[in-house]
Each structure stands twice: as structure tokens, then as C-alpha cells.
FIFITI-244866 format. One record per residue (C-alpha): y, z, x; residue in three letters. Coordinates in pm, whole numbers, padded with zeros to 5 digits, always signed. Each point is the difference from the previous one (the first is absolute). Layout:
// residues N
YZXALA
...
//
This chain:
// residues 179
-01159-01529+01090UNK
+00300+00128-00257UNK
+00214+00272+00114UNK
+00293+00141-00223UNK
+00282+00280+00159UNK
+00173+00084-00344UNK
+00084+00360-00080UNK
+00216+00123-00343UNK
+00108+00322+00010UNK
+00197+00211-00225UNK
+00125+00344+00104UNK
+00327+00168+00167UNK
+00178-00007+00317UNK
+00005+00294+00240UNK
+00283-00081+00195UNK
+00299-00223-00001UNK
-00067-00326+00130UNK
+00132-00069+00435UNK
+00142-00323+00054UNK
+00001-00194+00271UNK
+00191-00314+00067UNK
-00136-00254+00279UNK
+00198-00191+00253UNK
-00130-00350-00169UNK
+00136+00145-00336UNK
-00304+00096-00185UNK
-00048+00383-00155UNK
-00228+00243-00066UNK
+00000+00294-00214UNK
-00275+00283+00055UNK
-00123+00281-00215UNK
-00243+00200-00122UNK
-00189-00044-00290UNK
-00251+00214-00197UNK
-00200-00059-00270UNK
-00286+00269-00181UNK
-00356-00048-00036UNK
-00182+00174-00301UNK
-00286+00240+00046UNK
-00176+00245-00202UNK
-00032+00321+00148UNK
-00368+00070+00016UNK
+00010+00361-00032UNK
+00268+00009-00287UNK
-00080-00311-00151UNK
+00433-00092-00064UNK
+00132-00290+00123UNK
+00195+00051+00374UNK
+00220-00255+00150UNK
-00045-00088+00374UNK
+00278-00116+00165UNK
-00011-00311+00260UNK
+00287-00059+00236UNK
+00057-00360+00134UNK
+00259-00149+00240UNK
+00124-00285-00201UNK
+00260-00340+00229UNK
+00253-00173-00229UNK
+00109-00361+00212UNK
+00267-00252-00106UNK
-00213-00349+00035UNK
+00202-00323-00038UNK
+00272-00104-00218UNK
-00124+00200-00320UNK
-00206+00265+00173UNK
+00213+00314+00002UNK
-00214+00260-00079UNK
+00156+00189+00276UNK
+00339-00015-00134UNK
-00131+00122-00347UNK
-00166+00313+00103UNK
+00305+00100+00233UNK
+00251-00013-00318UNK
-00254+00102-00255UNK
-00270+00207+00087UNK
+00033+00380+00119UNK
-00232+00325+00004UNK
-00199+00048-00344UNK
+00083-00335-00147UNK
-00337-00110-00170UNK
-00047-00399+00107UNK
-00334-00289-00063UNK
-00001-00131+00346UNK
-00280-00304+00066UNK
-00047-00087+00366UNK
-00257-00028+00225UNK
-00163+00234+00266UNK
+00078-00052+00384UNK
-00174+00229+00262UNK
+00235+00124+00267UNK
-00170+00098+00352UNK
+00211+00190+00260UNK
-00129+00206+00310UNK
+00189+00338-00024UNK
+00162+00230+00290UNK
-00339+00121+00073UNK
-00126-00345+00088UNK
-00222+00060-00356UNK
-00059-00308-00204UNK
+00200+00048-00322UNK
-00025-00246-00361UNK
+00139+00045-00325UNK
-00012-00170-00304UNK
+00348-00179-00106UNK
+00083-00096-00355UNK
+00228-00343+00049UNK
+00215-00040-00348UNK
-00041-00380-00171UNK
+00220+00104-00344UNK
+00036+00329-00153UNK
+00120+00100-00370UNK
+00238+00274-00074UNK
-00213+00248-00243UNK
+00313+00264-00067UNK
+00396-00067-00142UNK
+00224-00059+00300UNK
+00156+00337+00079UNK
+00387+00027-00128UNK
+00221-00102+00272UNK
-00232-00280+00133UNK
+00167-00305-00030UNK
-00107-00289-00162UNK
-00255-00249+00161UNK
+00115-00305-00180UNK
+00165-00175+00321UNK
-00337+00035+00187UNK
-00186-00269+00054UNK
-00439-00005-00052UNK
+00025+00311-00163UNK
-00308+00109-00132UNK
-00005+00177-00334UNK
-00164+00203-00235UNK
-00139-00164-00310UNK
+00184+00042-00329UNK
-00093+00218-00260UNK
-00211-00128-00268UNK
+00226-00081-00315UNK
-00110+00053-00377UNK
-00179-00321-00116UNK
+00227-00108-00247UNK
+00261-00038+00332UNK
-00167-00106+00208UNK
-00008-00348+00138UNK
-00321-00263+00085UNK
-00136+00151+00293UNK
+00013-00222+00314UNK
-00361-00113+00149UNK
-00156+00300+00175UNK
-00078-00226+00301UNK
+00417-00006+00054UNK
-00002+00348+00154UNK
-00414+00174-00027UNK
+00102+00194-00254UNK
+00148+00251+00236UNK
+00313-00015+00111UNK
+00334-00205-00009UNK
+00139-00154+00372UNK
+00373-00184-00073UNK
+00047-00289+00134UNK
+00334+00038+00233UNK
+00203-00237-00254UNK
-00117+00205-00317UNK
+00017+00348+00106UNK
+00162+00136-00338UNK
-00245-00217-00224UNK
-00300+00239-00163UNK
-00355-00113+00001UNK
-00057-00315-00224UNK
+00364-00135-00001UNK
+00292+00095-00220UNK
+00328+00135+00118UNK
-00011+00325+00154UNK
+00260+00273+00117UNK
+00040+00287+00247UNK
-00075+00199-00318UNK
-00346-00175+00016UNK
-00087+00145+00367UNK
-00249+00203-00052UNK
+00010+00227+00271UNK
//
């Protein structure tokens, strides 16, 4: 029997991410999430957004894994993000001795969609950073496109020793940050 637990999102935050730190060293940031769902409105036939609120857990995971660290510096109310994850149902009983679940959005990578706000320093000495993809240059600059199997087509992850190189080699510079 196949089973698959991927979700890709894009939308805003609602709150600025909580971070805790664990004794054994590890992290996790928490915050809220919400994305829209289109409807038409039956009565006046326009288009309506419907808004969807999610609780969304950012961990730091191994040597590369610091998701975590990146949404603490980088992510705050209103920023617009990608995330990709996986779903993970939490069950609780409450004060009331009721049986309680929710629904838990657990970040794998996420892309920066907007500039970095001024005053937001540079990323460049992070390591795993996970970036948004470049902007399409004008044909006659552009260089040979690198297999689409090297990244789906979808986003760019650095590698920890090439953080400042752009998608497809070549030498790139804070300048070249997108975000």
C-alpha cells in the first residue's frame, strides 16, 4: 500500500515565530501560518478568498538541518514564505478531560517569496540555507541551464560549503541573495 505525507504551501505568517531551545540542544520555532482558498460566491458570482489558519513547527535536524535557526532570524508577522513539509496530527486531552487533536504542519525547506526587509542582516554565514530561485535572465544572458533533475525545478537548497554560489554554478555575491 503507498502512502505519501507531503504538503506545499504558500501563504503568510500570522504571528512571529516562539522558539524553544531543548536541554539536548535541538530547537524549535512555532508559528502560525495561513494560506487562502478561492471560492466563487454563489449569490454574487465574484471571486472571495477564504482564509485557512494552520499551526506550522520549524526543528533544527542534524548537522545541516537548521530550519529552526532560519525562521527565528528571518521570518516575522506578514512575511509571505513556500514552506514544504509534511502533516503530523497532535492529540492532547484538555483541562476538561476532553480529547483534543490538531493538525501540525512540520517544515522540510521553505523559500523566501519577498526582499529581505532593510535592516535584516545578511544570511550569507548561515549554513543549509534554503533559497528562493533566481530570476529568469534574458536569453541572450543567460547560461546552459543545469539538468532539471538537480533541484525539481523548484527551488535552490545550498550546500553548507557553497552558500553564496547561485543555482547552476558561477560566482555569486551577497548582491545575488535574493531575498
Amino acid at each position: 500500500m503507498a502512502n505519501l505525507n507531503k504538503v506545499m504551501l504558500i501563504g503568510r505568517l500570522t504571528r512571529d515565530p516562539e522558539v524553544r531551545t531543548f536541554s539536548n540542544g535541538g530547537k524549535v520555532a512555532k508559528f502560525g501560518f495561513a494560506v487562502n482558498n478561492r471560492k466563487k460566491n454563489q449569490t454574487t458570482g465574484a471571486w472571495e478568498d477564504e482564509p485557512v489558519f494552520l499551526d506550522v513547527e520549524a526543528f533544527n535536524r542534524g548537522e545541516t538541518g537548521k530550519q529552526a535557526d532560519q525562521v527565528e532570524q528571518y521570518l516575522t508577522k506578514g512575511r509571505q514564505v513556500f514552506i514544504e513539509g509534511h502533516l503530523r496530527m497532535d492529540n492532547w486531552t484538555d483541562k476538561e478531560g476532553q480529547k483534543r487533536s490538531k493538525l501540525v504542519i512540520v517544515v522540510e525547506t521553505f523559500q523566501f517569496l519577498e526582499p529581505r526587509p532593510e535592516g535584516m542582516g545578511s544570511p550569507s554565514g548561515e549554513t543549509g540555507m534554503t533559497r528562493a530561485p533566481r530570476p529568469a535572465a534574458s536569453p541572450s544572458s543567460r547560461a546552459p541551464a543545469a539538468p532539471a533533475a538537480s533541484n525539481g525545478g523548484r527551488f535552490y537548497e545550498a550546500e553548507p560549503d557553497s552558500v553564496d554560489a547561485p543555482p547552476g554554478g558561477g560566482n555569486g555575491t551577497e548582491d545575488d541573495i535574493p531575498f
